[in-house]
N, C-alpha and C positions, 0 to 999 in steps of 0.2 A: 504493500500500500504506500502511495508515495502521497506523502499529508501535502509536498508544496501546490498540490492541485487546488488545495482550499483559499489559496492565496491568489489575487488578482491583482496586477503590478498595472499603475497609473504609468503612463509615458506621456511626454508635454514634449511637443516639439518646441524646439528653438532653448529646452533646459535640460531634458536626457539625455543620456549617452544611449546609442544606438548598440555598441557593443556589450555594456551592462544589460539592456535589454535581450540580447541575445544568449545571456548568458544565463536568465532567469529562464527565457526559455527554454534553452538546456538543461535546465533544472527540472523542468516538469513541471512549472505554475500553470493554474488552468488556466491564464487568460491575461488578456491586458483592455485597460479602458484607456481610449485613446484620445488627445486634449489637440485641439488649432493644425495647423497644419493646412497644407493642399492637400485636393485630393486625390491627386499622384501621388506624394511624398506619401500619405496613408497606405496607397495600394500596393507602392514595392515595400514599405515597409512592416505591413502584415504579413507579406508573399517570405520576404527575410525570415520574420519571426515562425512562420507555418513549417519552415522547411530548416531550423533548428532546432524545433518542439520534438518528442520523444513520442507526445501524444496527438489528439486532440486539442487545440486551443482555441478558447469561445470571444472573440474580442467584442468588446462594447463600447458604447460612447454615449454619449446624453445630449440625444436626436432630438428630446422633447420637443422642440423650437424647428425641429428640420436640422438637414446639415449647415445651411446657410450663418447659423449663428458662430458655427465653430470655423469654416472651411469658405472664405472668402470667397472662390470663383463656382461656388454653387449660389444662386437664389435663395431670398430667405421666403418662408413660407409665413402663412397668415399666425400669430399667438394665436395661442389655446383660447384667449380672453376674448377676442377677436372672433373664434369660433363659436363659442358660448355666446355673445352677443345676436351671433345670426341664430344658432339654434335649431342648426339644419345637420343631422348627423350625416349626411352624405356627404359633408363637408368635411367631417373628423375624419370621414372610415378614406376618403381620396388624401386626406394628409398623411395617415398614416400610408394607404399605399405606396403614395409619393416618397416620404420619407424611407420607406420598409425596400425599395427600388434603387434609391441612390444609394443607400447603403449597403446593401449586399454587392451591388456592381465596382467598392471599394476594400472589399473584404469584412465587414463588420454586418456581427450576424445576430447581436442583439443589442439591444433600443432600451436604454434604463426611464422607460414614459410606457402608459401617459402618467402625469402627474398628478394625482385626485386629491391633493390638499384643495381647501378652499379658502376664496378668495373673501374671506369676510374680516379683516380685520384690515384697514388704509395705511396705518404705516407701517406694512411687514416690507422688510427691504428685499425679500428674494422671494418670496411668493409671486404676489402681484398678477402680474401678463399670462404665467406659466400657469396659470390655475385659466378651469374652464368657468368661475364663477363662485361664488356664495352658496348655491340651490342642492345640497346633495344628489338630488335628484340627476338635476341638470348635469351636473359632473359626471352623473356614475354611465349618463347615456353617452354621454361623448366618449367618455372615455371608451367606452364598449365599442364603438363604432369604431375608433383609434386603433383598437388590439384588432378590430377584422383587418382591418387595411395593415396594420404591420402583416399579420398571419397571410395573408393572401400576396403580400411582396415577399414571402418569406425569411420574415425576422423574430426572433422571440422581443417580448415584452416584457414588463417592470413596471410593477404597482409601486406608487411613491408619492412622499416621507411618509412610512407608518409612524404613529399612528395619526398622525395629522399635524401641518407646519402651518396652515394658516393663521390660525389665530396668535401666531407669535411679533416680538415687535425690536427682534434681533436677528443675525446675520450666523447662522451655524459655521460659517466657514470663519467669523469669528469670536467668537463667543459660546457660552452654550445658552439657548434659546428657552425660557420656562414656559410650559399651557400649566396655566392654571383652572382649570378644565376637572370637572369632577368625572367619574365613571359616566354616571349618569351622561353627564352632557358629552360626554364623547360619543356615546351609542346613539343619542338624537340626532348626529352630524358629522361631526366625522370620520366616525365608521361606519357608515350607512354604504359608501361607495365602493369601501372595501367588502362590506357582506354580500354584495350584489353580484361583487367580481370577482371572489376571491377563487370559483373554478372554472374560471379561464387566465385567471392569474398566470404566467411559466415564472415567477420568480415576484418577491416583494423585500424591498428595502425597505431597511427600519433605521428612523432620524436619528441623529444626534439633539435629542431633547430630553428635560427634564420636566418629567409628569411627577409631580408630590403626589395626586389623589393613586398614584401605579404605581411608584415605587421612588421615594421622596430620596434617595440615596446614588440612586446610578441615572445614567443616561441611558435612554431606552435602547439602544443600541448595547449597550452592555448590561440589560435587564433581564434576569431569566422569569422576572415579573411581566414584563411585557411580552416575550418572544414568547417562552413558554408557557406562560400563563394564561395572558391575553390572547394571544395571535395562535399559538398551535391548538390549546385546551378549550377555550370559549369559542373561539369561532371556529375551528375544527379545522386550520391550513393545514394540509400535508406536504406543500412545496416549498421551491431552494428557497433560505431566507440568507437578504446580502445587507452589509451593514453600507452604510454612507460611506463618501471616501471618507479613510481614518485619517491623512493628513488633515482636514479639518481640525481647527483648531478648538472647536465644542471639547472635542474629545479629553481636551486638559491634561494630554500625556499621558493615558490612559494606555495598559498592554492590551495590545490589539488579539492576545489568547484568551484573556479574559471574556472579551464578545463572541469568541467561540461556545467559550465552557457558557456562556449563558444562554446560547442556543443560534447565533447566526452560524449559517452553512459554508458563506464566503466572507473572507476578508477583503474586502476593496480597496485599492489604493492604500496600504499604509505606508509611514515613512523611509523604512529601510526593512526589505522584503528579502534581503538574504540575511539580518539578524535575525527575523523571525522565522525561519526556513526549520532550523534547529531544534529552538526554544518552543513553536508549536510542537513540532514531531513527539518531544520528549514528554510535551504536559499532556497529549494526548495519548501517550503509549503509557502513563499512569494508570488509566482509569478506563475500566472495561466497556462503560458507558460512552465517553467520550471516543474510543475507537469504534464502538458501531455506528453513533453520530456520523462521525468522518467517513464511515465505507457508503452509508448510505447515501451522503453529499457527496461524492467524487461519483456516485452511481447515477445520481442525478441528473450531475453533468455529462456523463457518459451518455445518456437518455437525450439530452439536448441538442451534445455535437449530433446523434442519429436522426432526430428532429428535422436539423438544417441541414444534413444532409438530403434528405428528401425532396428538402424544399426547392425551387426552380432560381436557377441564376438565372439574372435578369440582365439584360444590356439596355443600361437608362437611355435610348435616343431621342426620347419626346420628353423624358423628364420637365427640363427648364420649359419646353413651352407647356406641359399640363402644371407645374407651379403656379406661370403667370395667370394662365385660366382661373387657377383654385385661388390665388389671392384676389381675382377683377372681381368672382362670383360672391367670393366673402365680404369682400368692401359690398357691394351690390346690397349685401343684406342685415350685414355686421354692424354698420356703423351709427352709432343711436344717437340723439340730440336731445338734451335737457335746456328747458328754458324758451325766450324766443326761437323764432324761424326767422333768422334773417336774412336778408337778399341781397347784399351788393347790386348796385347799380355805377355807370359810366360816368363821372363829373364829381363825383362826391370826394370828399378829402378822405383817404382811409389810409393808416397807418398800419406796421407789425413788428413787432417784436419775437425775438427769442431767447425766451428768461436764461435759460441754461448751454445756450450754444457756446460751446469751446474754440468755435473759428474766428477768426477775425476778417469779417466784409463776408465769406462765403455763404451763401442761404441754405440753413438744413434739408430742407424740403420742395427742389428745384423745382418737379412737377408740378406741386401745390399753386406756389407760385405763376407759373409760366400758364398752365390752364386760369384763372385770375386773367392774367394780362391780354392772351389769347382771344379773354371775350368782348377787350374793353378796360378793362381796371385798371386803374393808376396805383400805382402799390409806391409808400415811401419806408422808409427804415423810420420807425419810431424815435423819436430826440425827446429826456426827458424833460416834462414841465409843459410840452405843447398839445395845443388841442387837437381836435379830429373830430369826423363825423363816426366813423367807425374802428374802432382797432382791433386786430389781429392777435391775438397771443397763442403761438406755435412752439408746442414743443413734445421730445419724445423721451420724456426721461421714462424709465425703466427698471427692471432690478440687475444688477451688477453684481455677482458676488464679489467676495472682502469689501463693496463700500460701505455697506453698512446702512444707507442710507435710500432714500425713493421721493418721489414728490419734490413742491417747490421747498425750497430753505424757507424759514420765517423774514429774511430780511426781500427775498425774493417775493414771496406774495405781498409784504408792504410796499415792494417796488409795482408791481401790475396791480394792486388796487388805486394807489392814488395815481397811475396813468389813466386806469378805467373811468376814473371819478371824471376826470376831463375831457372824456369822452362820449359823442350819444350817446355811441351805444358798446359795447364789447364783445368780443368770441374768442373764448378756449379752445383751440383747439388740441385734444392729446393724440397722439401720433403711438404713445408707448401706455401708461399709467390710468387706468379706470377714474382713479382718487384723486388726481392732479385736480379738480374742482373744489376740495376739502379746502376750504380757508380764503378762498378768492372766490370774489362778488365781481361777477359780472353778469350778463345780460342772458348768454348763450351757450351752450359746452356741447362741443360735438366730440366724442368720442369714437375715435377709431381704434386707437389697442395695436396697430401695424403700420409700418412705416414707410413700406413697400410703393412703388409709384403707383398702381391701382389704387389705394387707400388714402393718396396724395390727391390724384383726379379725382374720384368720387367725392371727396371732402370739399374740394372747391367746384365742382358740380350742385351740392346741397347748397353752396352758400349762391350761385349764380340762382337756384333753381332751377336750373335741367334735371338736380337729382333728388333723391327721398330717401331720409334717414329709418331706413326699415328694420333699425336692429334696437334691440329689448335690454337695457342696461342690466350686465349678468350678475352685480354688485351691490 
């Protein structure tokens, strides 16, 4: 039995060494979750790692978002939030195809999504977008939809953050994040997605969080209260359970054996995966329990590689143009508006702004813009202190892991309200953040959730009035 299959080694292009990599896979770890990169440099670089491996290796990566978030010369696809807004699951089950497509066509064969936290607390800084919504409901459909379209591009799926990261108001990659959540109210809501899913589940992560009402001592990741208790005993999982990555700094330095012994199946990403190579093997080869754990997780995964074996390579050639379709159909239906319905008209003084833009002169949102001008519009750059008949406020803030952070600053909403105040009238537009409305008085909030140039056109299509705000705030 070779335990290092329990171990899945993170690799970051532009900070791993490619040779280290090579050599874990010599070793016999089941797998690697793969971080940025082209998606050439991914394709010989799995093909390297396949044809070093001793076995089977399952590689993954966190597709949630599409490739496009990680791998620059792919398309990015529409947020999950963005989905949920339109409400149309043929929309999820085509992203997931989409995404389930590009990625096998680069060697990665399973997809750590969909993501069925929910979107109910405004300032969670890595929720947000990634979530299909507040509605368990709504979440647990999409999601469903999401795992056909992986299953039918042939990719395995990943239920994720067990047991629920929305309502947190911290960043797990820094910090460790608290639900202060009783039982009760986890089973109202945020387990609702998972009891729906949990067999068609191939695999569920479990967060780096701490639950006092589950187990007021460890992070659920290293909880044999949560894993074992919650997750296998009460709702009756029988599949692979994989911990978050352990470099995550939640973790507080925590031994990445110890979330074994409390019941995950795999280790993901931890810091140094040939210190732990050893130091597992021997905690394992203690304890009688603990080695049938192990044979029956490496059996597991044995079960998977034969899965995608099965499954159909794909050659993505219509990929990027069925993307742009599934992003023009989702703006089409996604994009919801609170407040007036304003119109832009030709002759009127209208200003915009971009509270959070990092460039200097360059405009976030080219299309947005350029359709506007296309019909007529006179568009100026905002100058503070002056008037308008209408202004603009455009932006696409988002969640980031390590920032920590989402939505306007405090000193940023006092800057766009006393703009607004000097203006007729105002319009938010968010390109990224449902919540970006929280704390800023204006007139208008059109919510798109994607930043994609269909989501740019349609946006400034509503405000011409060619178009119509058909989507259902999922928040």
């Amino acid at each position: 039995m070779n335990t290092n299959r329990l171990i899945h080694a993170g690799f970051w292009f532009g900070k791993s060494d490619v040779k280290e990599a090579v050599k874990l896979a010599e070793a016999g770890v089941g797998g690697f979750c793969i971080y940025f990169g082209t998606t050439k440099e991914v394709k010989e670089l799995v093909s390297l790692l396949r044809q070093a491996a001793p076995g089977n290796l399952i590689i993954s990566a966190d597709y949630e978002y599409g490739l496009g978030r990680w791998h620059k010369d792919v398309p990015f696809l529409p947020s999950n939030i963005s989905i949920g807004a339109a409400g149309k699951e043929d929309l999820s089950y085509k992203k997931g195809l989409i995404t389930a497509r590009q990625a096998r066509e680069i060697g990665v064969d399973w997809v750590f999504a969909p993501n069925v936290d929910l979107a109910d607390t405004a300032g969670n800084p890595i929720v947000n977008t990634r979530s299909f919504g507040k509605d368990p409901a709504l979440v647990a459909a999409m999601a469903r939809a999401f795992m056909l379209g992986l299953a039918d591009g042939g990719c395995l799926n990943c239920l994720k953050h067990f047991p629920g990261h929305g309502s947190t108001l911290s960043d797990s990659h820094l910090s460790l994040p608290a639900v202060n959540k009783s039982k009760e109210d986890l089973f109202s809501a945020e387990l609702i997605p998972y009891e729906k899913l949990l067999m068609k589940a191939d695999a569920i992560m479990i967060a780096h969080l701490l639950i006092p009402a589950l187990d007021a001592a460890n992070p659920a990741s290293f909880s044999a209260s949560v894993i074992q208790g919650l997750l296998r005993k009460e709702l009756r999982y029988k599949g692979l359970i994989i911990t978050d990555a352990l470099v995550m700094k939640a973790t507080g330095g925590l031994d990445p054996v110890d979330a074994f012994k409390a019941g995950a199946d795999i280790l993901l990403c931890p810091d140094d995966p040939f210190a732990l190579m050893p130091k597992l093997k021997a905690e394992i080869m203690k304890d009688r329990n603990l080695i049938d754990r192990a044979i029956s997780a490496i059996s597991e995964q044995e079960m998977m590689s034969v899965k995608l074996k099965a499954a159909k390579d794909f050659m993505c050639k219509d990929c990027a143009e069925e993307a742009e379709k599934l992003s023009a159909e989702t703006a089409r239906f996604g994009v919801c508006l609170n407040g007036e319905n304003i119109i832009l008209k030709p002759g009127k003084n209208i200003r915009f702004m971009e509270p959070d833009s990092q460039s200097k002169g360059e405009r976030q949102f080219p299309v947005f813009y350029e359709t506007l001008e296309a019909a007529g519009i006179k568009l100026k750059p905002y100058k503070e202190g002056e008037r308008c008949d209408i202004l603009l406020i455009a932006s696409a803030a988002d969640y980031a892991a390590f920032s920590g952070k989402i939505n306007f600053t405090p000193e940023q909403k006092n800057f766009i309200n006393k703009a607004a105040q000097k203006a007729g009238k105002s319009v938010l537009i968010s390109f990224g953040s449902p919540f970006l409305n929280e704390g800023v008085k204006v007139d208008s909030f059109l919510m798109a959730g994607t930043k994609t140039s269909a989501f740019q056109k349609t946006c400034a299509e509503i405000l011409l009035g060619k178009a119509e705000a058909k989507g259902k705030m999922p928040v």
